[in-house]
C-alpha positions in Angstrom: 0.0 0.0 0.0 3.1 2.6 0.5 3.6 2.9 -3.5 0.0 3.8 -3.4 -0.3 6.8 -1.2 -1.6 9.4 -3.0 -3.5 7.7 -6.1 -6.4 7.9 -6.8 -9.0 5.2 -9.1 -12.7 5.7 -9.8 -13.7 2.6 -12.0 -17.3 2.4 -13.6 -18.9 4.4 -11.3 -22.4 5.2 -12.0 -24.3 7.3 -9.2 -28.0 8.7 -9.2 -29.4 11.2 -6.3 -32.6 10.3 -4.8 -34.8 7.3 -3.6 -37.3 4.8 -4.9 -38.7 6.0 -8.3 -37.3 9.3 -8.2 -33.8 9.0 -9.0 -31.6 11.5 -10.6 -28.6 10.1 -12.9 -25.5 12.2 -12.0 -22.6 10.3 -12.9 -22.3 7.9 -15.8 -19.4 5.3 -16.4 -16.3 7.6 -14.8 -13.3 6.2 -15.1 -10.3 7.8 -14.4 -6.9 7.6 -12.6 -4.7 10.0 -10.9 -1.0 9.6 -9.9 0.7 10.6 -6.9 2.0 14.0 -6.8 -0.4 15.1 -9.7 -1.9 18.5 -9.7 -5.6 17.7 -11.7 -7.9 19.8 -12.3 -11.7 18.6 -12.5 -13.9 21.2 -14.7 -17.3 21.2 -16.5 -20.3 23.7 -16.4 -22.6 23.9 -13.2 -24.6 20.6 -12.9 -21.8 18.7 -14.8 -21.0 15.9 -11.9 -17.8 17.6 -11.3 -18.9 18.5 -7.4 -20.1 15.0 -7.0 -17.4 13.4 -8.3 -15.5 15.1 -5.4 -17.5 14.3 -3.2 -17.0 10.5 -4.0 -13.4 10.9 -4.0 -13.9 12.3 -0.4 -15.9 9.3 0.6 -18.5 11.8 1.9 -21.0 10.3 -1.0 -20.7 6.1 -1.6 -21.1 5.3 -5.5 -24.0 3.3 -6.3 -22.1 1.7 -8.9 -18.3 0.6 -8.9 -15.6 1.5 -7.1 -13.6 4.2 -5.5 -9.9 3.6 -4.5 -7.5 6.1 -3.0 -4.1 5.6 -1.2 -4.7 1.8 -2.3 -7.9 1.6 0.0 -11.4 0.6 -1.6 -13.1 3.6 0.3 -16.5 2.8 -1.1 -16.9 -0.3 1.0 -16.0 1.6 4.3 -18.6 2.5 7.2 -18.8 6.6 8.2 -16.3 5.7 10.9 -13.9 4.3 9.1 -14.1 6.8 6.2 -14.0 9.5 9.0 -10.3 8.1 10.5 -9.3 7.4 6.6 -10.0 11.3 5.8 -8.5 12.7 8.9 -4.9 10.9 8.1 -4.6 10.7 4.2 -7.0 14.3 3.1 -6.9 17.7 3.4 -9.5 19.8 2.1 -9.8 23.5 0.8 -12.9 25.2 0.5 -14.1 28.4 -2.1 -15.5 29.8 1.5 -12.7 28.9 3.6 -14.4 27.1 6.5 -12.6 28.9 9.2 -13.8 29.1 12.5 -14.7 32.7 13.7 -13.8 32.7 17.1 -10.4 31.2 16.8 -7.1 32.1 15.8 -5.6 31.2 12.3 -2.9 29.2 14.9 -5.8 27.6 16.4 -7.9 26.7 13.2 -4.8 25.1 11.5 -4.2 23.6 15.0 -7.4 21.1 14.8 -6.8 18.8 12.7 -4.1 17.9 15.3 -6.6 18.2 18.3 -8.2 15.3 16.6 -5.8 13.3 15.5 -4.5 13.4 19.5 -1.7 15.4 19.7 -0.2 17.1 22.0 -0.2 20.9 22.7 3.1 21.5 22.6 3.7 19.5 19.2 0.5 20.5 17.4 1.6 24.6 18.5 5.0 23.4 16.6 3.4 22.1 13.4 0.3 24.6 13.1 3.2 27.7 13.7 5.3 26.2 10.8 3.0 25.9 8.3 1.2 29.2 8.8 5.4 30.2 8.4 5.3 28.4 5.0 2.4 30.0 3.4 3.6 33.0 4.6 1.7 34.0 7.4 4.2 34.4 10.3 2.7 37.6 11.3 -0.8 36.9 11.1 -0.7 33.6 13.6 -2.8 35.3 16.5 -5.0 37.2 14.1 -8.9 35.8 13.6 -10.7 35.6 10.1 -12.6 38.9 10.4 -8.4 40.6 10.7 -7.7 38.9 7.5 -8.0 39.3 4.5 -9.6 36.6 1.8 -6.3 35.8 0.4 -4.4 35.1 3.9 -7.8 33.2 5.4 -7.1 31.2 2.3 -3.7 30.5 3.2 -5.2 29.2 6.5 -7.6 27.3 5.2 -4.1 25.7 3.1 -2.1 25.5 6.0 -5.0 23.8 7.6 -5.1 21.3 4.8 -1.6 20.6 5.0 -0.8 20.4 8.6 -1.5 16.6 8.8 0.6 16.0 6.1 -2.0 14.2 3.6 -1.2 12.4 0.9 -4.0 14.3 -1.0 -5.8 17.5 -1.4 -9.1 17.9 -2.6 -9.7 21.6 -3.6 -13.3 23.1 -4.2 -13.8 26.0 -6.4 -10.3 27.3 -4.0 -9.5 30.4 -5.6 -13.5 31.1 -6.8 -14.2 34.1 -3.8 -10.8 35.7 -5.2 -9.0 38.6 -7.0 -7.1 37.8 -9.9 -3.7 38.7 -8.5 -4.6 36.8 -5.2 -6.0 33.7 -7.3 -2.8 33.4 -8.5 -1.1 33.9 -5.6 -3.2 30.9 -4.4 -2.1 28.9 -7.0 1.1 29.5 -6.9 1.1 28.3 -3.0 -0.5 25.3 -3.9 1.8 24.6 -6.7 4.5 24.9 -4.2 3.3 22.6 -1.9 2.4 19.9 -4.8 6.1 20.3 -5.9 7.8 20.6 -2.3 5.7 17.5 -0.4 4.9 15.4 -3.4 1.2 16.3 -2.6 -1.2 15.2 -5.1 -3.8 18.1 -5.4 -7.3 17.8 -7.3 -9.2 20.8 -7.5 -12.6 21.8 -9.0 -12.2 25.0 -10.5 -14.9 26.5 -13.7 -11.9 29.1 -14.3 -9.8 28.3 -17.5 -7.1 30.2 -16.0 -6.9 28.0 -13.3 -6.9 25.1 -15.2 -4.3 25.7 -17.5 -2.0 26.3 -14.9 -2.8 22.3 -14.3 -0.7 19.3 -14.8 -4.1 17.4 -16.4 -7.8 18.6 -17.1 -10.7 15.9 -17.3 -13.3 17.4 -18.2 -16.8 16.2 -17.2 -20.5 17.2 -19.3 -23.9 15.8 -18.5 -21.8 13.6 -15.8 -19.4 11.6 -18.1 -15.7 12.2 -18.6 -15.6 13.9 -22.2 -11.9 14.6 -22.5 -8.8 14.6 -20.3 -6.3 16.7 -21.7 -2.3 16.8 -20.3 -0.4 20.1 -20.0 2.3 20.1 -22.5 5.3 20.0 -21.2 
């Protein structure tokens, strides 16, 4: 399983919404494979599965159809607790609206992943301060959300991702609430950190600029993969 951290496989998965009669299609016959260390992103208009297909990946939704392996574990068999412990030590995850806790430091919202995963003050102070340090925000550590500003409350929301040390990220729409200039500010961070930790990052993003700046696009349309195109080199 070591050689495996990090991949990701989704084979012939079909998935509907709803119960009984009224059923949904969503997803239709996705197959697709992503290596470690990859920086993929996901795109396709609003409705096109791209969101769902996340959320698969995240074992937050189970296929009805086929299988979903990541880090060389068959997620789509697992129960909620043993998806919850799989997500907490192999994924991060970024959000377009940050997800950061109002009432607590950017130290102390990159600090709990760590309070959950049972470590100890004095180590989990360590790792939270140095990778606010490595996204740049060494000055900002005692500062809430509401004293930053979208880009730096992104870079917590990173930092956060990253402070457990995942094999993967899953990005959603991460640079969407975002100036241009910070957008690509983001992305450059997150290309960083790809390159740097050997991180593979997957990101759903409807911006072309974003995706250019990709090492793969698969593009999704009416919920099937339509085209997967490589960044030349």
């Amino acid at each position: 399983m070591a050689n495996a951290i990090g991949e990701l496989t989704v084979t012939e998965v079909n998935h509907s919404y709803g119960t009984g009669k009224i059923k949904v299609p969503v997803l239709f016959d996705i197959n697709l494979h992503v290596n470690k260390g990859e920086f993929v992103a996901l795109c396709g208009s609003s409705g096109s599965g791209k969101s769902t297909l996340l959320n698969l990946l995240a074992g937050l939704t189970k296929p009805e159809e086929g299988s979903v392996t990541v880090s060389g574990e068959e997620i789509s068999s697992y129960t909620e607790n043993q998806l919850c412990l799989f997500r907490r030590k192999s994924m991060g995850f970024i959000f377009q609206s940050y997800n950061l806790l109002p009432n607590l430091t950017a130290l102390e919202n990159v600090e709990l992943p760590l309070i959950f995963a049972g470590e100890s003050v004095k180590k989990r102070r360590a790792k939270a301060t140095q990778i606010l340090e490595r996204v740049g925000l060494e000055g900002r550590i005692d500062h809430r959300p509401n004293e930053l500003s979208g880009g730096q409350q992104q870079r917590v929301s990173i930092a956060r991702a990253l402070v457990n040390s995942p094999g993967i990220i899953l990005a959603d729409e991460p640079t969407g609430n975002l100036d241009s200039k910070t957008e690509q500010e983001i992305m450059n961070l997150m290309k960083q950190m790809n390159k740097e930790n050997g991180t593979t990052f997957i990101i759903v993003t409807h911006e072309q600029e974003v995706a250019e700046q990709s090492d793969r696009v698969i593009y999704l349309q009416d919920g099937r993969v339509v085209q997967k195109r490589t960044r030349p080199a």
